[in-house]
Biopython code that builds the backbone (N, CA, C, O; Angstrom):
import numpy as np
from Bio.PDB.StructureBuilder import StructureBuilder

atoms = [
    (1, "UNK", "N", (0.848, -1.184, 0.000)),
    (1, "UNK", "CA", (0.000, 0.000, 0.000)),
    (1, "UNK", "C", (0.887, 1.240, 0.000)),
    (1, "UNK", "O", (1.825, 1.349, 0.790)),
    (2, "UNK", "N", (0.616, 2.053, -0.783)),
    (2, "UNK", "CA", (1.294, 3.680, -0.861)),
    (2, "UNK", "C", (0.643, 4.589, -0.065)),
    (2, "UNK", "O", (-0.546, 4.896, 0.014)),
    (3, "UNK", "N", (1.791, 5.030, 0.608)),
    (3, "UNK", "CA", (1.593, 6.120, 1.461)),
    (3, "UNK", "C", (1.876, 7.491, 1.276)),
    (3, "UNK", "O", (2.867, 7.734, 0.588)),
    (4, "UNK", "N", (1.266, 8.397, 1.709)),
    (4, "UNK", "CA", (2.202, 9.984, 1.129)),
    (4, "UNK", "C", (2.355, 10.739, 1.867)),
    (4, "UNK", "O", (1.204, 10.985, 2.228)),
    (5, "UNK", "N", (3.313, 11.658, 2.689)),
    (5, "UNK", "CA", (3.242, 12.147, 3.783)),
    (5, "UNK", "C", (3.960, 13.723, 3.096)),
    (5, "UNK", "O", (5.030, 13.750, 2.486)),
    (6, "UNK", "N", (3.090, 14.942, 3.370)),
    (6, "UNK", "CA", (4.042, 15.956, 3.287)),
    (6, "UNK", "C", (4.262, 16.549, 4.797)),
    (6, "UNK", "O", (3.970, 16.026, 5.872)),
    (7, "UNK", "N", (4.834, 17.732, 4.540)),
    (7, "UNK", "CA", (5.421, 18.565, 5.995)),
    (7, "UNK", "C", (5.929, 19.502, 5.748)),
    (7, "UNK", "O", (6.551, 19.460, 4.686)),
    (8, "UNK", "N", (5.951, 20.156, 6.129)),
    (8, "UNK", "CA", (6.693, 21.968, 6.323)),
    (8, "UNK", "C", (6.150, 22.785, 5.772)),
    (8, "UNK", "O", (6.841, 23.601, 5.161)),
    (9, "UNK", "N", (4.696, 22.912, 5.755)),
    (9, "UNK", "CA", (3.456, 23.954, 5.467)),
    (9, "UNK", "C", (3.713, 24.808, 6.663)),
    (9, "UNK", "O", (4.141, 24.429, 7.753)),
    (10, "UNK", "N", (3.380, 26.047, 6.291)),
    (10, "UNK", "CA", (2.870, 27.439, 7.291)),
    (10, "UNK", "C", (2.424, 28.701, 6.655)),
    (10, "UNK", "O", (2.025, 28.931, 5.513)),
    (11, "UNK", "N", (2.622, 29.576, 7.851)),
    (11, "UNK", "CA", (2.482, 30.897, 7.558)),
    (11, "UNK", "C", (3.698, 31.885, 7.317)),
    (11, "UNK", "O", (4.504, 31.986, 8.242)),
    (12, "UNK", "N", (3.852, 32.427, 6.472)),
    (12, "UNK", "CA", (5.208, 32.941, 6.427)),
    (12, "UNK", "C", (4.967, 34.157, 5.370)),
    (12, "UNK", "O", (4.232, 34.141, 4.382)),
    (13, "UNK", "N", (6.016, 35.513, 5.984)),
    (13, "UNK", "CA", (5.927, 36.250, 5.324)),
    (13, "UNK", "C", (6.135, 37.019, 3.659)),
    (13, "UNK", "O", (7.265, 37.312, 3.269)),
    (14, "UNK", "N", (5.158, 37.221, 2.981)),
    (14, "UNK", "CA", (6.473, 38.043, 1.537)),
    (14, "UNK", "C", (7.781, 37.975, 1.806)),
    (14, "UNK", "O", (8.417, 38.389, 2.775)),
    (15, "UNK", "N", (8.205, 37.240, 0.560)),
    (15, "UNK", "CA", (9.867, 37.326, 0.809)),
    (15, "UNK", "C", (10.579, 36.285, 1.377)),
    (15, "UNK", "O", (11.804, 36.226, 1.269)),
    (16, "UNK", "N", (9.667, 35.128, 2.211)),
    (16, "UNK", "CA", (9.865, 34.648, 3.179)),
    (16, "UNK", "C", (10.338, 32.951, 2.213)),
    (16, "UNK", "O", (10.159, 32.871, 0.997)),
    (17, "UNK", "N", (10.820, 31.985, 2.893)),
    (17, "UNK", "CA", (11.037, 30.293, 2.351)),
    (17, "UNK", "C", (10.513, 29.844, 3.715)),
    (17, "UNK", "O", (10.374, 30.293, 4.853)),
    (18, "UNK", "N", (10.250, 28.495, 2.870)),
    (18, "UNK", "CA", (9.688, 27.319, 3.397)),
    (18, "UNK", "C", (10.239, 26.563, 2.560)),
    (18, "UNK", "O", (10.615, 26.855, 1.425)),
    (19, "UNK", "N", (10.342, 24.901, 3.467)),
    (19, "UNK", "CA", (10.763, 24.105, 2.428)),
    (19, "UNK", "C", (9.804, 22.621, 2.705)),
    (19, "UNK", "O", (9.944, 22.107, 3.815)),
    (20, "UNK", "N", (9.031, 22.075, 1.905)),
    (20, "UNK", "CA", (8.048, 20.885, 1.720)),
    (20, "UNK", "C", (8.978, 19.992, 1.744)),
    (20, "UNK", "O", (10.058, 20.248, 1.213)),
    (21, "UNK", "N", (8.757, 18.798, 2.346)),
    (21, "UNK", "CA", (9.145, 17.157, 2.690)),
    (21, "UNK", "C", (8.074, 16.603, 2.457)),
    (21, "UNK", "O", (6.970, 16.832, 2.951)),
    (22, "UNK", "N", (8.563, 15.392, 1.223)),
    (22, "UNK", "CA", (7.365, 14.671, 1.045)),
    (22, "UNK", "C", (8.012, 12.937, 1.289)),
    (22, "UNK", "O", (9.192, 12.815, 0.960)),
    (23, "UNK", "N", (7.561, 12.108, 1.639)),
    (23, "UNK", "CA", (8.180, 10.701, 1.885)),
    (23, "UNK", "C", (7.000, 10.080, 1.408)),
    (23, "UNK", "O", (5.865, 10.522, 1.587)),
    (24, "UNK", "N", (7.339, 8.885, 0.701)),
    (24, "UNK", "CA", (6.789, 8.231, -0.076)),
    (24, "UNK", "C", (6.817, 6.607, 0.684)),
    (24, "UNK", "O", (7.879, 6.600, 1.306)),
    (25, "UNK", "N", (6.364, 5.731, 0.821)),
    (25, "UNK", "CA", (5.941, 4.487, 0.731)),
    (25, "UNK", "C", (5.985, 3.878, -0.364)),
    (25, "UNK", "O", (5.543, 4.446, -1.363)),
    (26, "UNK", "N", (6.538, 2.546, -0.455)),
    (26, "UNK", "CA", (6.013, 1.631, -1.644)),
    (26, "UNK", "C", (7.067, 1.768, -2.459)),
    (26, "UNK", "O", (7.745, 2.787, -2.328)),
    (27, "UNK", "N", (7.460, 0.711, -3.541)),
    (27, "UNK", "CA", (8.777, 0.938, -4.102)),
    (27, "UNK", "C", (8.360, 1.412, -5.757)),
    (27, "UNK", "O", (9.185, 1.808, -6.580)),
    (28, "UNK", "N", (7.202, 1.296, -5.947)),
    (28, "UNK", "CA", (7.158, 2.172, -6.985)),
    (28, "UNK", "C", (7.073, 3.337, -6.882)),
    (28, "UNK", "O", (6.877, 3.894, -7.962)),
    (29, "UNK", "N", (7.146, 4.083, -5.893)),
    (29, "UNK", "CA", (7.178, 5.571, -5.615)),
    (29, "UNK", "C", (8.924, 6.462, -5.732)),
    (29, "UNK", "O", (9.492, 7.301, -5.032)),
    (30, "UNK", "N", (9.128, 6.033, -6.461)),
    (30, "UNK", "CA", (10.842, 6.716, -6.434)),
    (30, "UNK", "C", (10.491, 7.965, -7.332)),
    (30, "UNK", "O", (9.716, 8.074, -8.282)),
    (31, "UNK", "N", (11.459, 9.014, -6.609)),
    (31, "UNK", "CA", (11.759, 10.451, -6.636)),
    (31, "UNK", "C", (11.340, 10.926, -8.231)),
    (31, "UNK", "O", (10.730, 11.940, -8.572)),
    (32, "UNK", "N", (11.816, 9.972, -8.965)),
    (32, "UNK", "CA", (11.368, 10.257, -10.434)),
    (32, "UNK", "C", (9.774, 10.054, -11.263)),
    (32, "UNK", "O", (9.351, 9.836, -12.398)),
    (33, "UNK", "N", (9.410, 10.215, -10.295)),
    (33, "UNK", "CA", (7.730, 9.744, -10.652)),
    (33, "UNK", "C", (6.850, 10.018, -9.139)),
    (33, "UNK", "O", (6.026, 9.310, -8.559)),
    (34, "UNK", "N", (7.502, 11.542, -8.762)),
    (34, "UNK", "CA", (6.669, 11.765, -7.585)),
    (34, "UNK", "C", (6.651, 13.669, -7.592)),
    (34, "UNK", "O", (7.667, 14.325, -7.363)),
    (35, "UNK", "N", (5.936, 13.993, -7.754)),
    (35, "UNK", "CA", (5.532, 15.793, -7.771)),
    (35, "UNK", "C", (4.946, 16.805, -6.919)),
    (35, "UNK", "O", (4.247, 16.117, -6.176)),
    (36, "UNK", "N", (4.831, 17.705, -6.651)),
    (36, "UNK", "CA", (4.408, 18.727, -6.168)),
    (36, "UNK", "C", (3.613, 19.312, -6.662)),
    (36, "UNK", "O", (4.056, 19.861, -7.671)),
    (37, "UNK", "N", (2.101, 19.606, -6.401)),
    (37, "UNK", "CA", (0.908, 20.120, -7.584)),
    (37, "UNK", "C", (0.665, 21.121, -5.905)),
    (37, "UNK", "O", (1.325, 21.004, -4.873)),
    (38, "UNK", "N", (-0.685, 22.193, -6.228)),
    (38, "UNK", "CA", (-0.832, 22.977, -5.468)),
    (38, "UNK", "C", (-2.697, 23.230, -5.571)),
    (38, "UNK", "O", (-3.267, 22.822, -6.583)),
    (39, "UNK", "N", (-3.274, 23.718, -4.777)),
    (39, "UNK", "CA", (-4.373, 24.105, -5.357)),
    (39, "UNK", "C", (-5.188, 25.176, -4.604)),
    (39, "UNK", "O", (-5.675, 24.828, -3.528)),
    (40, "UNK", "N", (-5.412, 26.534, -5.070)),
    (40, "UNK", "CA", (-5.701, 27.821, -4.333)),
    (40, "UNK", "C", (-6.804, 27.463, -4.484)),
    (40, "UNK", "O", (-7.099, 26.625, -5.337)),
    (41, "UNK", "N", (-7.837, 28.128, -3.531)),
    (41, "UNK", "CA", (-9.213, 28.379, -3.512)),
    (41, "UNK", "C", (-9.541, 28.854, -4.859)),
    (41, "UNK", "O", (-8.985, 29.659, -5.606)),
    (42, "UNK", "N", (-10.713, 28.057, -4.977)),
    (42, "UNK", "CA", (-11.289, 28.523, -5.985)),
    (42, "UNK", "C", (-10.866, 28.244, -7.388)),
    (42, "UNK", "O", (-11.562, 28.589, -8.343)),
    (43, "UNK", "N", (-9.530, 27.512, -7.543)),
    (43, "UNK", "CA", (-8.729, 27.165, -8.418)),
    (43, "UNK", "C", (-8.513, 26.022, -8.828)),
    (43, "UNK", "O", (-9.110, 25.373, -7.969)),
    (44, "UNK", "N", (-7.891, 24.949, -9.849)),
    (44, "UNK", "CA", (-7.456, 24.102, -10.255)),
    (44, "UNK", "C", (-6.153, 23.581, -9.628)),
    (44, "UNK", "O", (-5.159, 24.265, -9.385)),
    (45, "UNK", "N", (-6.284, 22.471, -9.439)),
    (45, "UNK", "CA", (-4.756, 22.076, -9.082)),
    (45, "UNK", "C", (-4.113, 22.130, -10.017)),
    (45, "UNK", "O", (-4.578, 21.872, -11.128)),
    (46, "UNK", "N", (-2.617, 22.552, -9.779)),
    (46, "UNK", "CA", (-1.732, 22.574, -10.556)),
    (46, "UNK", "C", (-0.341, 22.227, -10.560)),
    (46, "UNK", "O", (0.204, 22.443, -9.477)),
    (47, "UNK", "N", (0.544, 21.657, -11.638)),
    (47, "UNK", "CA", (1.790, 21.161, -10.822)),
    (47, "UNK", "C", (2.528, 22.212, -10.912)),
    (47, "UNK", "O", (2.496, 23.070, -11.794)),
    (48, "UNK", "N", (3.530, 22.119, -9.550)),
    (48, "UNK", "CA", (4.311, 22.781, -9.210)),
    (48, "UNK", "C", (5.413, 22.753, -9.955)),
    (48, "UNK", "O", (5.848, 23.486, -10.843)),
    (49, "UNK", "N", (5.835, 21.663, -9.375)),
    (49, "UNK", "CA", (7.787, 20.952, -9.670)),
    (49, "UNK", "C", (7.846, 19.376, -9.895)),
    (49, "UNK", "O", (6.998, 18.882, -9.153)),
    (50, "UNK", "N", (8.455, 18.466, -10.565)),
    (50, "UNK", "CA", (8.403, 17.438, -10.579)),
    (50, "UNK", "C", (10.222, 16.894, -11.114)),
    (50, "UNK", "O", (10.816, 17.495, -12.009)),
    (51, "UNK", "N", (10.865, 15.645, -10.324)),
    (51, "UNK", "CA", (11.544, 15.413, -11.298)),
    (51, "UNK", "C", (11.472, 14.409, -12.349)),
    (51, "UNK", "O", (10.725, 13.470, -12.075)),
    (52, "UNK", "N", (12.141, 14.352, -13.659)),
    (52, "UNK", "CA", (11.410, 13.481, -14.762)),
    (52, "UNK", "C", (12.475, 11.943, -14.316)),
    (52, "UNK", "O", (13.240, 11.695, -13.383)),
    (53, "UNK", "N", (12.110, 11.343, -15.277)),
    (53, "UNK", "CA", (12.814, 9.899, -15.431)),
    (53, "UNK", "C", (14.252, 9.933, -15.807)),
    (53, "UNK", "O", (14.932, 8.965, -15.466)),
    (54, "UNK", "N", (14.793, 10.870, -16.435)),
    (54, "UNK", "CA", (15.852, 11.266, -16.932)),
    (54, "UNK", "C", (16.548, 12.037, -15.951)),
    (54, "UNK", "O", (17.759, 11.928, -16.142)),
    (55, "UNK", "N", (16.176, 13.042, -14.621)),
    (55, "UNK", "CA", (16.607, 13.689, -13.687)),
    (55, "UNK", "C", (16.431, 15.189, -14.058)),
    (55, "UNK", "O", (17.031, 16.089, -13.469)),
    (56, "UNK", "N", (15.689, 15.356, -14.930)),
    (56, "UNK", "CA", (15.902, 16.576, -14.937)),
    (56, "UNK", "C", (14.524, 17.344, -14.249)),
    (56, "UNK", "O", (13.481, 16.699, -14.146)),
    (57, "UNK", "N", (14.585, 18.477, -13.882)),
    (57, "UNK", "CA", (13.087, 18.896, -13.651)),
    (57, "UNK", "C", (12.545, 19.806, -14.506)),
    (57, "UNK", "O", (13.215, 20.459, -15.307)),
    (58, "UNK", "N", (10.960, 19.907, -14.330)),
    (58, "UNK", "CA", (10.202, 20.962, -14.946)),
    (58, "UNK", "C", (9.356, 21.588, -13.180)),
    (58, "UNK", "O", (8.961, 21.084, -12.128)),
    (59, "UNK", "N", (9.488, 23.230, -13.955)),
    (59, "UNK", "CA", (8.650, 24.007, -12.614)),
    (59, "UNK", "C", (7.748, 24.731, -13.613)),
    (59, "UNK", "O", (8.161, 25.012, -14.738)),
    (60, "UNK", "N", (6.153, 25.120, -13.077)),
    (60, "UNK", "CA", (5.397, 25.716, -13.643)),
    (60, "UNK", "C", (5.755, 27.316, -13.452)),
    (60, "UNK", "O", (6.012, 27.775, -12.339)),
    (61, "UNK", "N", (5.744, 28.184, -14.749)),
    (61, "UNK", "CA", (6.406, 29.082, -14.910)),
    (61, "UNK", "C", (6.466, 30.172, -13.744)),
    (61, "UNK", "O", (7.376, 30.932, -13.411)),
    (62, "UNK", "N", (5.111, 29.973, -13.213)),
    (62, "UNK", "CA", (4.875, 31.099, -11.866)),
    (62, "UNK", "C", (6.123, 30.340, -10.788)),
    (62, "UNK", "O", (5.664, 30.425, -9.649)),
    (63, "UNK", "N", (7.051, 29.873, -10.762)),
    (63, "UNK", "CA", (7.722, 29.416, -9.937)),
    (63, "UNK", "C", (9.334, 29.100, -9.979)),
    (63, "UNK", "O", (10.093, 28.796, -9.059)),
    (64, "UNK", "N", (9.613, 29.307, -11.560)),
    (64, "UNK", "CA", (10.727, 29.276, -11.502)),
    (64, "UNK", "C", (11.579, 30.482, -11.466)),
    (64, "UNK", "O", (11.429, 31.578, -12.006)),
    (65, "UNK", "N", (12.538, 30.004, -10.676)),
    (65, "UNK", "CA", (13.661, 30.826, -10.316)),
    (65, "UNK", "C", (13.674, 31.126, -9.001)),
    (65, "UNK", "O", (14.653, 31.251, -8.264)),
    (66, "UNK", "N", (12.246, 31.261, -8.691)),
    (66, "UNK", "CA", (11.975, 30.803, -6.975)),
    (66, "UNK", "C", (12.207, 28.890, -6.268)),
    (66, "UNK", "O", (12.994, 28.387, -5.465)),
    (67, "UNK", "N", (11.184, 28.409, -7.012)),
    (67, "UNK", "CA", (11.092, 26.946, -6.200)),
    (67, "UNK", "C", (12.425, 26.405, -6.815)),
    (67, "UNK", "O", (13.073, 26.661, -7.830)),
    (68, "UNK", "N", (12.578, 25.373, -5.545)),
    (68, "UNK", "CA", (13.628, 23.821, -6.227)),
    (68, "UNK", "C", (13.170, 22.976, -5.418)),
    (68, "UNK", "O", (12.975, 23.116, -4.211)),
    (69, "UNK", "N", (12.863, 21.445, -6.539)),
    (69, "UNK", "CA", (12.792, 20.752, -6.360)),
    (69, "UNK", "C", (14.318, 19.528, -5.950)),
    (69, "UNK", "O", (15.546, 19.569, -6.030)),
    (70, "UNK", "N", (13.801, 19.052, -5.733)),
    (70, "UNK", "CA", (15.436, 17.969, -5.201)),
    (70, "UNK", "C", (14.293, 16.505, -4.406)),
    (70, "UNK", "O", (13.084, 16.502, -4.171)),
    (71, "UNK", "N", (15.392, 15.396, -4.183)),
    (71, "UNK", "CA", (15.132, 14.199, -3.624)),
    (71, "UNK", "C", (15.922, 13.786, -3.257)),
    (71, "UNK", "O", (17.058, 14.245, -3.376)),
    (72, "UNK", "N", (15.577, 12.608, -2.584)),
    (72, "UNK", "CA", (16.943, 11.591, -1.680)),
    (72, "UNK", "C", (15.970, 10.088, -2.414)),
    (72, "UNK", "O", (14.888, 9.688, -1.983)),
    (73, "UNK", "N", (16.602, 9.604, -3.370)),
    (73, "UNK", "CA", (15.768, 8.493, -3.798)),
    (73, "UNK", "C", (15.914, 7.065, -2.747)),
    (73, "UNK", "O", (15.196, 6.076, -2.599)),
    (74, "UNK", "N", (17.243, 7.519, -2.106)),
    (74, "UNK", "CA", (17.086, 6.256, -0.921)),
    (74, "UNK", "C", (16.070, 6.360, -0.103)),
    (74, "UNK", "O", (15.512, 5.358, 0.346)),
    (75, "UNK", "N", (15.635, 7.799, 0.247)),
    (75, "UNK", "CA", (14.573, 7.359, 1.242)),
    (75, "UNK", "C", (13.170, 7.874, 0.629)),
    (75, "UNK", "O", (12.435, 8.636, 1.257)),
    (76, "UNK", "N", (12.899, 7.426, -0.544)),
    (76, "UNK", "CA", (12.262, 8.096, -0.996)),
    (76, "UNK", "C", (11.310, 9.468, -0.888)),
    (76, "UNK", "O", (10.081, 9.537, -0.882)),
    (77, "UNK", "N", (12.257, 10.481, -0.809)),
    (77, "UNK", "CA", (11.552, 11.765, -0.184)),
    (77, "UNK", "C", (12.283, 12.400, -1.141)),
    (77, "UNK", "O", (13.471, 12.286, -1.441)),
    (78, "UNK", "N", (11.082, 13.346, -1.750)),
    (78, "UNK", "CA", (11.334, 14.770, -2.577)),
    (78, "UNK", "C", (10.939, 15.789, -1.431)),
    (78, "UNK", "O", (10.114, 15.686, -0.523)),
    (79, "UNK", "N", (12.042, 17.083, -1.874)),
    (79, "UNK", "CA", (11.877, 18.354, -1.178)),
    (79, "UNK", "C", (11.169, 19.160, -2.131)),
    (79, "UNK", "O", (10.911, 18.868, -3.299)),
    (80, "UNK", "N", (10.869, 20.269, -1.467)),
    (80, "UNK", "CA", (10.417, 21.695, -2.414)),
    (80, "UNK", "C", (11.243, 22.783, -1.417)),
    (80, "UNK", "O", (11.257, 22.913, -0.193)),
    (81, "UNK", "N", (11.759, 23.328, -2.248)),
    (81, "UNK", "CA", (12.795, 24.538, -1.407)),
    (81, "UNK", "C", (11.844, 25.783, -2.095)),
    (81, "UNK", "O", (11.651, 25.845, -3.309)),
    (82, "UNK", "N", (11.254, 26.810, -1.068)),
    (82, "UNK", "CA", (10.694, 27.491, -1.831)),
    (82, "UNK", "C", (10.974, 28.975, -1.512)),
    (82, "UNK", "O", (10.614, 29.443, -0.432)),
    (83, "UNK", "N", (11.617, 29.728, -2.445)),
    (83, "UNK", "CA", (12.497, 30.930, -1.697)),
    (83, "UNK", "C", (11.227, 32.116, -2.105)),
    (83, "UNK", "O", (10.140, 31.792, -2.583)),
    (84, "UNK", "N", (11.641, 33.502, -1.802)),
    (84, "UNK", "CA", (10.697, 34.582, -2.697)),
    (84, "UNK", "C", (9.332, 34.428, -2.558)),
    (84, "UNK", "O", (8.578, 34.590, -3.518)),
    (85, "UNK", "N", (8.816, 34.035, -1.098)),
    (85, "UNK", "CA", (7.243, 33.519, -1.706)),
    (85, "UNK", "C", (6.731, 34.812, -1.845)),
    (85, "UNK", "O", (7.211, 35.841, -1.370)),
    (86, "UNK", "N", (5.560, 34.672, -2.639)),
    (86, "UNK", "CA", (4.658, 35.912, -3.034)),
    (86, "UNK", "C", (3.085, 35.146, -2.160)),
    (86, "UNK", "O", (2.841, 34.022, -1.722)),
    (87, "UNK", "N", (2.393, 36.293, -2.221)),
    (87, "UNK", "CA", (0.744, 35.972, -1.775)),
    (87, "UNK", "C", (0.063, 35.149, -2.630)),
    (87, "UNK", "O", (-0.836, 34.442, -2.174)),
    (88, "UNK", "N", (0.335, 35.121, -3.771)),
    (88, "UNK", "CA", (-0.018, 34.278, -4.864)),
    (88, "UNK", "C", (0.403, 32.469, -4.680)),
    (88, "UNK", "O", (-0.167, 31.540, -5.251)),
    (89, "UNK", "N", (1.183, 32.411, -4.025)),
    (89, "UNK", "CA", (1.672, 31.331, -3.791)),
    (89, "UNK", "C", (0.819, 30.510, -2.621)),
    (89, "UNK", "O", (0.754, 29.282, -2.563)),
    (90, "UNK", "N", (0.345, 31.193, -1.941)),
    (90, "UNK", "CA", (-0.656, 30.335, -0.818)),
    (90, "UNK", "C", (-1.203, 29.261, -1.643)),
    (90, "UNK", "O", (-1.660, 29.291, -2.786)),
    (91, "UNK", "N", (-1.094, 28.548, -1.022)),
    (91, "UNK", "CA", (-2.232, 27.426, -1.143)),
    (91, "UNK", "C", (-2.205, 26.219, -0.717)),
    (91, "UNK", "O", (-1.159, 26.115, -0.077)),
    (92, "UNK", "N", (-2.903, 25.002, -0.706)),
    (92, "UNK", "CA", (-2.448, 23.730, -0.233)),
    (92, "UNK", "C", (-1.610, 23.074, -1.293)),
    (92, "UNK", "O", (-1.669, 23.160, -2.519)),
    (93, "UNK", "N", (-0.571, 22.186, -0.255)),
    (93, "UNK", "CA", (0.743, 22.039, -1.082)),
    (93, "UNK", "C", (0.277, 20.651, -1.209)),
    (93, "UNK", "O", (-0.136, 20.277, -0.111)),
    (94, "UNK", "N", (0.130, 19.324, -2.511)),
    (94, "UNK", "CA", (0.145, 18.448, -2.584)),
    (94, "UNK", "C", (1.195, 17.552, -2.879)),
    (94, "UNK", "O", (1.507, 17.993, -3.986)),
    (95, "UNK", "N", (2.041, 16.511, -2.655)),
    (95, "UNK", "CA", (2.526, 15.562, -3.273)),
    (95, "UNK", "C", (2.054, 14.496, -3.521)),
    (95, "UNK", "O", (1.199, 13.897, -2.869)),
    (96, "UNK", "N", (2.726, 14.082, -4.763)),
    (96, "UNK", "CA", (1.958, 13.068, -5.441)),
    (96, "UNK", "C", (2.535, 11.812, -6.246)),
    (96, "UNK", "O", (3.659, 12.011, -6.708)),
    (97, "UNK", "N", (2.209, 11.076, -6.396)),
    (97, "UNK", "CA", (3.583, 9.422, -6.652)),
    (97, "UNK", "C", (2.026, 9.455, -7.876)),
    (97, "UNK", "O", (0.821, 9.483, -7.624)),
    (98, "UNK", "N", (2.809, 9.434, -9.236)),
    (98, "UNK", "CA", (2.230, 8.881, -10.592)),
    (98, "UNK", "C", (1.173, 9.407, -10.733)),
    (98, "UNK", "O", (0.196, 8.805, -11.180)),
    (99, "UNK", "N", (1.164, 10.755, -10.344)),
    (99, "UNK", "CA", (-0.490, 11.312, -10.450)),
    (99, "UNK", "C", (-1.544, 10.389, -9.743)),
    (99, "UNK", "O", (-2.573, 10.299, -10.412)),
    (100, "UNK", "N", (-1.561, 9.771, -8.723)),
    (100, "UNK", "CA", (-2.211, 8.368, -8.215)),
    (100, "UNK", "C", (-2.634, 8.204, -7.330)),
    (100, "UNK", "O", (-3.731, 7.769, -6.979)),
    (101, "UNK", "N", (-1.322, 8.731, -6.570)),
    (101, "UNK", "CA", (-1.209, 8.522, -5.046)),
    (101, "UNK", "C", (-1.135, 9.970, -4.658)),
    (101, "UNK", "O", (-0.631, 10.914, -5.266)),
    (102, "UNK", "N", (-1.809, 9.920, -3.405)),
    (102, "UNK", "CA", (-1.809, 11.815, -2.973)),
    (102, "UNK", "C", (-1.544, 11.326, -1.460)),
    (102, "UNK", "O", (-1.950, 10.423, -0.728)),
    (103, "UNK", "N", (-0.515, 12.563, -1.375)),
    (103, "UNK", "CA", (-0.567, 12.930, 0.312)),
    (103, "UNK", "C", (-2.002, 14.113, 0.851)),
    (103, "UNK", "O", (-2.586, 14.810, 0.022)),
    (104, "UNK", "N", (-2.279, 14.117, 2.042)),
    (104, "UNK", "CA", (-3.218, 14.940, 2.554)),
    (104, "UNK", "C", (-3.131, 16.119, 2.515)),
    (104, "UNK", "O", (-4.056, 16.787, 2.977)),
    (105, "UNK", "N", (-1.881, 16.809, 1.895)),
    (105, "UNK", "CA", (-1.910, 18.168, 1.533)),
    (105, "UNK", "C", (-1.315, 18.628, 2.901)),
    (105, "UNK", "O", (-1.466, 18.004, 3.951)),
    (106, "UNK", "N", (-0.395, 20.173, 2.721)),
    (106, "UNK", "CA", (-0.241, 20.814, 3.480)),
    (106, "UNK", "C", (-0.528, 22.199, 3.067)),
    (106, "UNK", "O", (-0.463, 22.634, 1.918)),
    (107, "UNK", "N", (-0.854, 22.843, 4.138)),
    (107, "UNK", "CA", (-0.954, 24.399, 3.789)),
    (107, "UNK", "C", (-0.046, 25.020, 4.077)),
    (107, "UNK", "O", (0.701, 24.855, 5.042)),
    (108, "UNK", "N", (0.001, 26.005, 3.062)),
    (108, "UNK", "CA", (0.836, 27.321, 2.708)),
    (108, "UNK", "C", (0.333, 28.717, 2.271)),
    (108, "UNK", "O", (-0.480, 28.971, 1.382)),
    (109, "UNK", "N", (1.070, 29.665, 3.187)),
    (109, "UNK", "CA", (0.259, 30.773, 3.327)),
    (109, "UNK", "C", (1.013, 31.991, 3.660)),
    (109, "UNK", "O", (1.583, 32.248, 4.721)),
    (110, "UNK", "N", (0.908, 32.894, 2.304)),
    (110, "UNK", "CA", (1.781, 33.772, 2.574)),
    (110, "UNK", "C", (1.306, 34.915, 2.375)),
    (110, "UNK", "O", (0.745, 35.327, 1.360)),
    (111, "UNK", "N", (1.701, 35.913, 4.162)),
    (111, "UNK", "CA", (0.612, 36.671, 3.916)),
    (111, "UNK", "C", (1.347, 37.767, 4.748)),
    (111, "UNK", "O", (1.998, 37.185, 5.616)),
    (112, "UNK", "N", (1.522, 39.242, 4.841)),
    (112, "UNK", "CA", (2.122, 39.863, 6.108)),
    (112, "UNK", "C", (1.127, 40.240, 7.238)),
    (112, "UNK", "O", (1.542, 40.743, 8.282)),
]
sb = StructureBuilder()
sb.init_structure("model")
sb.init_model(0)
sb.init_chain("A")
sb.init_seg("    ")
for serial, (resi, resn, name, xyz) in enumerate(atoms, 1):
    if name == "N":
        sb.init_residue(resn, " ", resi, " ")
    sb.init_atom(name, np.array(xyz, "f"), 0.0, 1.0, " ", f" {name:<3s}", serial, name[0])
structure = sb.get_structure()
């Protein structure tokens, strides 16, 4: 059974980082087939950061140059390093193994 656990949601100011921990269960869940999607009120989920099969990543444009993604495939846990947050950025933070498997979300909230 797959499990999904994130962590390091809060409140934090403009300007401010946080960084998401996500740990995965199950051995088909490795770092390369596990993502970061988000979803504001009122809004669509959307992906964040992911890394591909090849190692490389893609970030959705509202995010790059701010977020990084990274992993530890031994223990299967992807990070989100997220520098520069803006107010726009609130929202609940999801990770996710194959589009499939979901963690319970954490919130994020950036607000002064």
């Amino acid at each position: 059974q797959v499990r999904i656990v994130e962590s390091g949601g809060g409140l934090v100011q403009p300007g401010g980082s946080l960084r998401l921990s996500c740990a995965a269960s199950g051995s088909i869940c490795s770092i390369y087939v596990m993502g970061w999607y988000r979803q504001a009120p009122g809004k669509q989920r959307e992906l964040v950061a992911r890394i591909t099969s090849g190692g490389s990543t893609n970030y959705a444009d509202s995010v790059k140059g701010r977020f990084t993604i990274s992993g530890d495939n031994a223990k299967n846990t992807v990070y989100l390093q997220m520098n520069s947050l803006i107010p726009e950025d609130t929202a609940v933070y999801y990770c996710s193994c194959r589009s499939i498997y979901w963690g319970q979300g954490t919130q994020v909230t950036v607000s002064s």
